[in-house]
NULOVEX-114175 format. One record per residue (C-alpha): x, y, z; residue in three letters. Coordinates in Angstrom, 1 decimal. Example, Ala and Ser with C-alpha at 12.3 -4.5 7.8 and 13.67 -1.06 7.14 Angstrom:
atom x=12.3	y=-4.5	z=7.8	code=ALA
atom x=13.7	y=-1.1	z=7.1	code=SER
This chain:
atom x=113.7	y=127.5	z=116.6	code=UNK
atom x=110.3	y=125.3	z=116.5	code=UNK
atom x=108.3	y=124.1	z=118.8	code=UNK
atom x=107.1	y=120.3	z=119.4	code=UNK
atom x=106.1	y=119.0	z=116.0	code=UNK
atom x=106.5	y=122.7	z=114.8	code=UNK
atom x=108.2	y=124.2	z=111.7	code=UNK
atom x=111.3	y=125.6	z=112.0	code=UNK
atom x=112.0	y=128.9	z=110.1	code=UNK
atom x=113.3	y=127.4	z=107.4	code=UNK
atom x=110.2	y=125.2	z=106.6	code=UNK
atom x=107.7	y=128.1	z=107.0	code=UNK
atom x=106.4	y=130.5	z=104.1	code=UNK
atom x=106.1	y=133.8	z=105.5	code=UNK
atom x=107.6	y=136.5	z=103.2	code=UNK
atom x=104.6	y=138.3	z=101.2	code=UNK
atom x=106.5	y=138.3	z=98.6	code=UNK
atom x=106.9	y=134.9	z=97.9	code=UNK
atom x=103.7	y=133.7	z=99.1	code=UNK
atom x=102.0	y=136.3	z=96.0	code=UNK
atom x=104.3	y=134.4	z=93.8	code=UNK
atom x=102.9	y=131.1	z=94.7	code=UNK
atom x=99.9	y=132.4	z=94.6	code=UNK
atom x=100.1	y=133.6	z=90.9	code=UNK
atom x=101.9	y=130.7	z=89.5	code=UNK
atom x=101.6	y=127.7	z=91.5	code=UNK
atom x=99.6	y=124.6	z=90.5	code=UNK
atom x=96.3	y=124.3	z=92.4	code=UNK
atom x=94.9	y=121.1	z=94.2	code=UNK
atom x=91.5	y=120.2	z=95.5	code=UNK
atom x=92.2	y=117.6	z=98.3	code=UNK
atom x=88.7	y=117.8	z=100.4	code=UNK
atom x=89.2	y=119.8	z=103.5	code=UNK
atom x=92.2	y=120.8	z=102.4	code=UNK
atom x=93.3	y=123.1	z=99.3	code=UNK
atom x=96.4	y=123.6	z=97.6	code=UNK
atom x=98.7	y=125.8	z=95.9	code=UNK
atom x=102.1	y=124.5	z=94.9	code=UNK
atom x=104.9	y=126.4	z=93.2	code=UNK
atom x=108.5	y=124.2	z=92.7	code=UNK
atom x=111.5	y=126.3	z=94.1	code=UNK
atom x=114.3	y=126.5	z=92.4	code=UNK
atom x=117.9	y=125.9	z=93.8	code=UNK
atom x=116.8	y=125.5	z=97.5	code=UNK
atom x=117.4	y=122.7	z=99.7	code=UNK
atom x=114.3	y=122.1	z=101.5	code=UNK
atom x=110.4	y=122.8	z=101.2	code=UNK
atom x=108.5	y=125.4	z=103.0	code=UNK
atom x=104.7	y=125.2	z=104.0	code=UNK
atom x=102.3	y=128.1	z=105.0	code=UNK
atom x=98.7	y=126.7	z=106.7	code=UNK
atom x=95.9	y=129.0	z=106.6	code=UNK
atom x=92.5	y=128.7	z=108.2	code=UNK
atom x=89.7	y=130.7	z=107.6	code=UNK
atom x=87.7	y=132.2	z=110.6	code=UNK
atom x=84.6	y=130.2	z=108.6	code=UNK
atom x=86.2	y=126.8	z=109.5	code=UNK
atom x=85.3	y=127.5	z=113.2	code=UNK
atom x=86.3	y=128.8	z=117.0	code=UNK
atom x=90.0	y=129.8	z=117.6	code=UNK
atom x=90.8	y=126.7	z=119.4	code=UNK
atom x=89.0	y=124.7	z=116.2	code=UNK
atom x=91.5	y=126.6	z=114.1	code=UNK
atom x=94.4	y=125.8	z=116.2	code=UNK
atom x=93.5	y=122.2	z=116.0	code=UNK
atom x=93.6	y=121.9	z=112.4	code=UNK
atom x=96.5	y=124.0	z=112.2	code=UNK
atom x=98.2	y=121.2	z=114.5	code=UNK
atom x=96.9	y=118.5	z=112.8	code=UNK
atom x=97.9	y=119.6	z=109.5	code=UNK
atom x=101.6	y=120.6	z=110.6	code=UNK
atom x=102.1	y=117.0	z=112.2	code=UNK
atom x=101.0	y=115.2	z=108.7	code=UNK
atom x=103.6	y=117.8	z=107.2	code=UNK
atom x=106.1	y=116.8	z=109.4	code=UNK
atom x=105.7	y=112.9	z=109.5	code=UNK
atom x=105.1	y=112.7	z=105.3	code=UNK
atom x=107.4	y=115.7	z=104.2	code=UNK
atom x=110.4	y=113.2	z=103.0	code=UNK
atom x=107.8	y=111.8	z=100.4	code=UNK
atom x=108.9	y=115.0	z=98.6	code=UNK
atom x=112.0	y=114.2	z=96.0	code=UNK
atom x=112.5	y=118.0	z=94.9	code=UNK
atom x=111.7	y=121.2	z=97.0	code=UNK
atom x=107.9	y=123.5	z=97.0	code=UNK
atom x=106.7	y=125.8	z=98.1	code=UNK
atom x=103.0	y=124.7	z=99.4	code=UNK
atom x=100.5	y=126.8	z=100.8	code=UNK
atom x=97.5	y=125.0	z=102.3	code=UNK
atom x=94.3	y=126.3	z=103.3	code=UNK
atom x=90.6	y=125.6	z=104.7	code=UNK
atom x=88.0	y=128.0	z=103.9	code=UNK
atom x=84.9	y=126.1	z=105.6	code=UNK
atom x=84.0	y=124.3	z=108.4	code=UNK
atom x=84.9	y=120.5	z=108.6	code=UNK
atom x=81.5	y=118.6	z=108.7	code=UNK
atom x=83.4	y=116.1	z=110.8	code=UNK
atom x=86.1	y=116.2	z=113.9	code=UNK
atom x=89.7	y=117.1	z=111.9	code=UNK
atom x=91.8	y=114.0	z=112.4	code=UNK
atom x=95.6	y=112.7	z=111.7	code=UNK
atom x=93.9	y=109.7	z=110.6	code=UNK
atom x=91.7	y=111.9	z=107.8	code=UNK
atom x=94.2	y=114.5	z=107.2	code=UNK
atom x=97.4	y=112.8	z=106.4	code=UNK
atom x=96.0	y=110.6	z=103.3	code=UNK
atom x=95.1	y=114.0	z=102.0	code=UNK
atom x=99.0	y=115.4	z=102.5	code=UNK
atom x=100.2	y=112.2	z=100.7	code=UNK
atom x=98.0	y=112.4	z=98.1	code=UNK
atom x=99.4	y=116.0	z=97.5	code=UNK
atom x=102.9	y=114.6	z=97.7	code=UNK
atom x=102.9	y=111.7	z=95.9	code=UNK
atom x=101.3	y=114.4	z=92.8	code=UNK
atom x=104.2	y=116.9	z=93.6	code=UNK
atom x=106.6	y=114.0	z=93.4	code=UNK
atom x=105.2	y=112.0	z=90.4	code=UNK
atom x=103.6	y=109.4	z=92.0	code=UNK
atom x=101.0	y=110.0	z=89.7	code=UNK
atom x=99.0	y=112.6	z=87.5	code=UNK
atom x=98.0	y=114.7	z=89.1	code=UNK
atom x=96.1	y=117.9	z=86.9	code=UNK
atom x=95.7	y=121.1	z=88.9	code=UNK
atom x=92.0	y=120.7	z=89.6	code=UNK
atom x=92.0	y=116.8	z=90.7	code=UNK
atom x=89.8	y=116.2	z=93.8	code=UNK
């Protein structure tokens, strides 16, 4: 079950244990508000996604908003991937301007096009 422009179960990294394991092996990516760790999965059928915000990046609702924003760039760019991740993406300050579709979603095909070969991306590219 998801809600509008949501994540359904499927698409959402929650297990600790497999968030860890991103965590320790995954490929990291600097991609200005946003930051990165990828891990590929093997012998699954469809990508999953975990958004974090950090109380630093501002108010709940401020939170909320990015957390939104991000999911709906997920959800109208996820097809760019050819082969399933697991991606966890996170903001650990405060935007220095408003959080946008406009300014996020370049930032979430950047990431793709690098996951999916578009081009070179090393782990600490920004």
């Amino acid at each position: 079950m998801k809600g509008p422009g949501g994540l359904t179960r499927a698409e959402r990294l929650s297990s600790e244990k497999d968030i860890g394991k991103v965590f320790r092996h995954g490929r990291y990516f600097r991609l200005g508000l946003l930051q990165a760790k990828t891990l590929p999965r093997q012998e699954q059928e469809n990508s999953r996604f975990l958004i974090s915000v950090r109380k630093s990046a501002g108010s709940a609702p401020a939170r909320n908003r990015i957390k939104r924003v991000v999911r709906e760039a997920i959800r109208q760019n996820r097809d760019m991937l050819v082969r399933p991740y697991d991606v966890c993406l996170f903001v650990t300050g405060k935007p220095k301007l408003p959080v946008l579709l406009s300014s996020v979603e370049p930032e979430i095909q950047r990431l793709f096009a690098r996951l999916s070969g578009g081009r070179d991306g090393s782990p600490n590219d920004g």
